[in-house]
C-alpha positions in Angstrom: -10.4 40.2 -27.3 -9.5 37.4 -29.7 -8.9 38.9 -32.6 -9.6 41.8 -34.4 -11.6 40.8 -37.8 -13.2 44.0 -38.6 -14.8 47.2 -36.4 -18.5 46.7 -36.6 -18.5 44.9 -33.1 -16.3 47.6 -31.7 -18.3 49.8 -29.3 -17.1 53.3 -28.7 -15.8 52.3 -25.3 -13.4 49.7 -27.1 -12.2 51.8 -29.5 -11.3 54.7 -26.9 -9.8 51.5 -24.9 -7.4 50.7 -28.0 -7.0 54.4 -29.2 -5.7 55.4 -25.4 -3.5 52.1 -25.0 -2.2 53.7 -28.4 -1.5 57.2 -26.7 0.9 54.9 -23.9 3.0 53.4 -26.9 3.0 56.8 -28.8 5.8 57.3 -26.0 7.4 54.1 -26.6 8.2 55.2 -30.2 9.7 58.6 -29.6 12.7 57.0 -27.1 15.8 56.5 -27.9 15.7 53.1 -27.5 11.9 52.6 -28.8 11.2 48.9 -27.2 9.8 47.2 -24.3 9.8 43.6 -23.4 5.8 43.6 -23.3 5.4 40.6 -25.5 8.9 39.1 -25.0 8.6 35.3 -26.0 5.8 36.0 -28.3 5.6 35.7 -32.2 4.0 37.8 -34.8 3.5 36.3 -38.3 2.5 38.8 -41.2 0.8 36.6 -44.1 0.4 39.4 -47.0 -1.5 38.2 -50.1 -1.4 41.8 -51.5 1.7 43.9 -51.9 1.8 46.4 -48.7 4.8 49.2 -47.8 3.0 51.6 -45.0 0.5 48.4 -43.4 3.3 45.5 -43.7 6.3 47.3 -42.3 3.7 48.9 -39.7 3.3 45.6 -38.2 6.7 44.3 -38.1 7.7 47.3 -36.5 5.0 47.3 -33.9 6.1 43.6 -32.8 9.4 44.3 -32.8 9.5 47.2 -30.8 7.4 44.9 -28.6 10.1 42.6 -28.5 7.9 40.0 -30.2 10.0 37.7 -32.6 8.3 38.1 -36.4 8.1 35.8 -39.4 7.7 37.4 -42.5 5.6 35.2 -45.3 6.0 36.0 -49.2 3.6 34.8 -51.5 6.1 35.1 -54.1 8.5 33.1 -52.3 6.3 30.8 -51.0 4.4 27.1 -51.7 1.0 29.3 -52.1 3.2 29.4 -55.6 2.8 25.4 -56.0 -1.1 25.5 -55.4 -1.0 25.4 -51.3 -4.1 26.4 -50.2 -5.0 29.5 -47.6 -6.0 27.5 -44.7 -2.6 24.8 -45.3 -1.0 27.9 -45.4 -2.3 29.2 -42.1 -1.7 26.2 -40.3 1.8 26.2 -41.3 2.8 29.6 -40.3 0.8 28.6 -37.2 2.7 25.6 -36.4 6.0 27.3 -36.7 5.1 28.8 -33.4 3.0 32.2 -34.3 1.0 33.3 -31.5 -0.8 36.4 -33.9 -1.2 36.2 -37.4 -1.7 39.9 -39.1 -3.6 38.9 -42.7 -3.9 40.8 -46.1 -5.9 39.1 -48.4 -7.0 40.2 -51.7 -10.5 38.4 -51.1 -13.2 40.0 -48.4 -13.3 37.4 -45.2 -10.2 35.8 -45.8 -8.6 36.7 -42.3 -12.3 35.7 -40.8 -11.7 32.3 -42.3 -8.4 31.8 -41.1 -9.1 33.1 -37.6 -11.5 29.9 -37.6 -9.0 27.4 -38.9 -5.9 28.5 -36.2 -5.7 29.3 -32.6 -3.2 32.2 -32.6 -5.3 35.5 -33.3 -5.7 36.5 -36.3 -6.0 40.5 -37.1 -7.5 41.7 -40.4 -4.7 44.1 -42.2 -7.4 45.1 -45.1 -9.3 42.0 -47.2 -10.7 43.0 -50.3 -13.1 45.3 -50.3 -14.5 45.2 -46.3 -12.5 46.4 -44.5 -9.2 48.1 -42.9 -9.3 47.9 -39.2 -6.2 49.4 -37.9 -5.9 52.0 -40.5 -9.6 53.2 -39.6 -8.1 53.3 -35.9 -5.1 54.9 -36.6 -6.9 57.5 -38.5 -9.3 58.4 -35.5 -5.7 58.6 -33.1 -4.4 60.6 -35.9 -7.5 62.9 -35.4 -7.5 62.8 -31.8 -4.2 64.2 -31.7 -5.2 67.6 -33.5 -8.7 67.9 -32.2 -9.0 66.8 -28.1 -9.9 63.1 -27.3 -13.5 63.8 -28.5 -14.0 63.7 -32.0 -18.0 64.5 -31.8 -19.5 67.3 -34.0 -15.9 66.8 -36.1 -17.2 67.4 -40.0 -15.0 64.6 -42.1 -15.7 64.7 -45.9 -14.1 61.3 -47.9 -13.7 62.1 -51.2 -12.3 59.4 -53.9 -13.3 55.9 -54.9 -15.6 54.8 -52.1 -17.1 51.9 -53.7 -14.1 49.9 -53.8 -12.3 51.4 -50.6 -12.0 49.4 -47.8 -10.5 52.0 -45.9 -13.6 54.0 -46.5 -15.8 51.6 -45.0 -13.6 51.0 -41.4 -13.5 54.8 -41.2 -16.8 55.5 -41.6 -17.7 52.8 -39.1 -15.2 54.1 -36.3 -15.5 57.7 -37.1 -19.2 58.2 -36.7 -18.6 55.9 -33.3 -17.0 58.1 -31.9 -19.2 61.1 -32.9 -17.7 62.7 -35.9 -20.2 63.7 -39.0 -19.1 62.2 -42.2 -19.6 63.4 -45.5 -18.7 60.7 -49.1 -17.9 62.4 -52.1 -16.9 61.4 -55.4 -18.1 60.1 -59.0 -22.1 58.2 -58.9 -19.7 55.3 -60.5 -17.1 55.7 -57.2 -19.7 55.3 -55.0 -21.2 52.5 -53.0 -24.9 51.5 -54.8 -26.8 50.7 -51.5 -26.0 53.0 -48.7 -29.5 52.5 -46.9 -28.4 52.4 -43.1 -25.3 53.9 -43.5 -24.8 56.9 -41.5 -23.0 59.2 -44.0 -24.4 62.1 -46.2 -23.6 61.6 -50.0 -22.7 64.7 -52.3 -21.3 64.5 -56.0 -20.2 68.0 -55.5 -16.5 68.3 -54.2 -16.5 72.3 -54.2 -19.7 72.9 -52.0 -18.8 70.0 -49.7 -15.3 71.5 -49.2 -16.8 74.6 -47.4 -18.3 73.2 -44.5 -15.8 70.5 -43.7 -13.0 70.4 -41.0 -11.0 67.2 -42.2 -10.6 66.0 -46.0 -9.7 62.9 -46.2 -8.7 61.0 -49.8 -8.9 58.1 -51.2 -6.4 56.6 -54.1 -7.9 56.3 -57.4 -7.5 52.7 -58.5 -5.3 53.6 -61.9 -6.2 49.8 -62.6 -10.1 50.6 -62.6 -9.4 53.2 -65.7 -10.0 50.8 -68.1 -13.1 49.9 -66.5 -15.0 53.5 -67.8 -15.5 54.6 -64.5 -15.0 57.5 -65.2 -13.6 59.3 -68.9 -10.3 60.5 -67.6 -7.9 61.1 -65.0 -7.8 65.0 -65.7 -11.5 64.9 -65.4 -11.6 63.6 -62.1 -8.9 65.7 -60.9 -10.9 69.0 -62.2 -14.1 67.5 -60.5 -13.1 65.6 -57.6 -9.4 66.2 -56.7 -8.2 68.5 -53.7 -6.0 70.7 -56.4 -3.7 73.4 -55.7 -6.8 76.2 -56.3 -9.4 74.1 -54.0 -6.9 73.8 -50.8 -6.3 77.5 -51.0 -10.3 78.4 -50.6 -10.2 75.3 -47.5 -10.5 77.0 -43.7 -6.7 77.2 -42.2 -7.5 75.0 -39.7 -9.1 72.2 -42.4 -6.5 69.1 -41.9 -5.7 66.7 -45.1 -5.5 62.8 -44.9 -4.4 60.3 -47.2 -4.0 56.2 -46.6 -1.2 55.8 -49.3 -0.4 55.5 -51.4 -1.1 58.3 -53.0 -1.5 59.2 -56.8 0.0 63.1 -57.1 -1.3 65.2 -59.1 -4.7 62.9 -59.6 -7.0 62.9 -56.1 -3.8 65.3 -54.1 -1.8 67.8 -55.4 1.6 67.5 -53.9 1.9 70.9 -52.6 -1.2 70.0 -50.8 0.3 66.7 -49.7 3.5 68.6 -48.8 1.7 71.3 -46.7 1.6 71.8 -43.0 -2.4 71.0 -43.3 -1.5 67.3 -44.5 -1.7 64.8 -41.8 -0.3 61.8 -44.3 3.3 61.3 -42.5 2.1 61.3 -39.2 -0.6 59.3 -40.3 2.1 56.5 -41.2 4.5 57.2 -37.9 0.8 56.9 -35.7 0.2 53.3 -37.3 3.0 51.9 -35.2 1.6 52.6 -32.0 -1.8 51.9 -32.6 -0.6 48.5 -33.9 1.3 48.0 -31.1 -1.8 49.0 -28.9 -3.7 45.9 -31.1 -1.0 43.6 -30.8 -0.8 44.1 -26.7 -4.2 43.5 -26.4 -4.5 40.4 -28.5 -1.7 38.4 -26.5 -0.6 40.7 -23.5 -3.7 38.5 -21.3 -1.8 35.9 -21.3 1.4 34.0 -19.1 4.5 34.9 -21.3 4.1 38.7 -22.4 6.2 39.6 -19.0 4.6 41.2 -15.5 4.1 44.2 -16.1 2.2 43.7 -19.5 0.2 40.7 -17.9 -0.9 43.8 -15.0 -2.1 46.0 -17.6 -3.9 43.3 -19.9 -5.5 41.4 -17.2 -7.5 45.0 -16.0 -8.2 47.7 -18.2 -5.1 47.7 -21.0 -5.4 51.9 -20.5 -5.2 51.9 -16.6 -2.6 54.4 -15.4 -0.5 51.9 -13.4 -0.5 49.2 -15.8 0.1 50.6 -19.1 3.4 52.8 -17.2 4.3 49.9 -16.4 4.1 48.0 -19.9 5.8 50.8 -22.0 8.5 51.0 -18.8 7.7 54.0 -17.5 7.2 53.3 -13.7 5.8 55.6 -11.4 8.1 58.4 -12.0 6.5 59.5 -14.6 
């Protein structure tokens, strides 16, 4: 595994691989001291394009608690300012000594064309409108954790703006994968135009998908796309399509609430409902840490450099008992 572009190659066996390597370094992050020397001597470049809170702190994070060395690039700060162009950009970062480069782009394929212009890999932190890996894995760990490591015959309604979400589209990808049935909801205007092939069911009608669902999961609405007459207003859309105060109290008690961030209060989520013991959204956040770490391992754990016990685990399966105790430094005590 070179890098980690988008999760249409990802078979269920590979995302089970990264979601249990996850589970190991879900331990890492509750010590004390939450690091290991896993990818000691290794270097972990985030090039955002797009402002990020939850995704680009996620990151660093992860490699730090790693005990990877990070370089942080600013497009505001930077010669992208004076005309410098992506792949000069790239290169750059690259010959400072980064061994992954974690991308955010604005534009759908950027991090697929700078994965072919560098050797470090390259993993795709959201581009455009195609797609959010790690948040679509991080949402299925999430899930995991509530519901049992099998997610099959799991009912997960998205409801927001899918057509320009792509959040929505990883999820939907890695969620059906692994056996879960998934329902879109929202506006005609919000959603995708060709959805031949895709393996969702699409309603318009929040209320009657609400009672057969077991997760809800929403999506921001794009306060940038108003102007665009998407739809007439934002207390429109809440009546229609947001998870209001009234709605959550008809839900089952057992129906969880997910949110990517950042989230619009009072528009798609009340914030009781985003407050309540149902909502999933913090842990959501906390979770993307150790699934990134999980990604970052198996990127550049293979190789010499990352330390022994992290060369064990990538060099077999990354979620064999042995070797992941003994990347997160567990041993056999455990």
């Amino acid at each position: 595994m070179k890098h980690l572009l988008g999760v249409e190659d990802l078979t269920r066996a590979d995302i089970e691989e990264l979601l249990d390597l996850a589970d190991s370094f879900l331990e890492v992050t509750q010590r004390d001291i939450a690091k290991v020397p896993a990818l000691r001597g290794r270097t972990v470049a985030t090039m955002f394009f797009e402002d990020s809170t939850r995704t680009k702190l996620s990151f660093e994070t992860a490699a730090k608690r790693l005990s990877a060395d990070t370089l942080s690039f600013s497009v505001s700060t930077s010669s992208v300012k004076k005309g410098e162009s992506l792949k000069d950009t790239a290169q750059t970062v690259e010959a400072m000594g980064a061994d992954a480069i974690v991308v955010r782009h604005s534009s759908s394929g950027a991090p697929h064309r700078v994965a072919g212009w560098v050797n470090a890999s390259v993993v795709n932190a959201g581009d455009g409108w195609h797609g959010h890996p790690t948040q679509a894995l991080l949402d299925a760990f999430t899930l995991r954790r509530h519901r049992g490591p099998s997610l099959d015959g799991l009912r997960v309604l998205i409801a927001g703006d899918v057509k320009h979400s792509r959040v929505a589209r990883s999820d939907v990808h890695v969620l059906t994968t692994l056996g879960a049935q998934v329902t879109v909801c929202g506006p005609p205007t919000l959603l995708p135009g060709a959805t031949e092939g895709w393996p969702v069911t699409i309603t318009h009608d929040l209320d009657d998908a609400l009672c057969d669902t077991d997760v809800v999961y929403l999506l921001r609405i794009q306060r940038e796309r108003q102007d665009a007459a998407l739809f007439p207003t934002l207390r429109e859309y809440t009546a229609r399509w947001g998870l209001t105060d009234e709605r959550a109290a008809r839900l089952k008690p057992d129906v969880l609430v997910m949110h990517p961030g950042p989230m619009n209060r009072g528009v798609e989520i009340s914030s009781a409902v985003a407050d309540s013991p149902r909502s999933l959204i913090l842990e959501q956040v906390s979770n993307g840490v150790a699934v990134r770490m999980g990604v970052l391992f198996k990127l550049l754990a293979g190789d010499a450099g990352a330390g022994g016990g992290s060369r064990a685990a990538g060099a077999g399966t990354a979620t064999g008992a042995a070797g992941t105790r003994d990347v997160t430094g567990q041993g056999a005590s455990r």
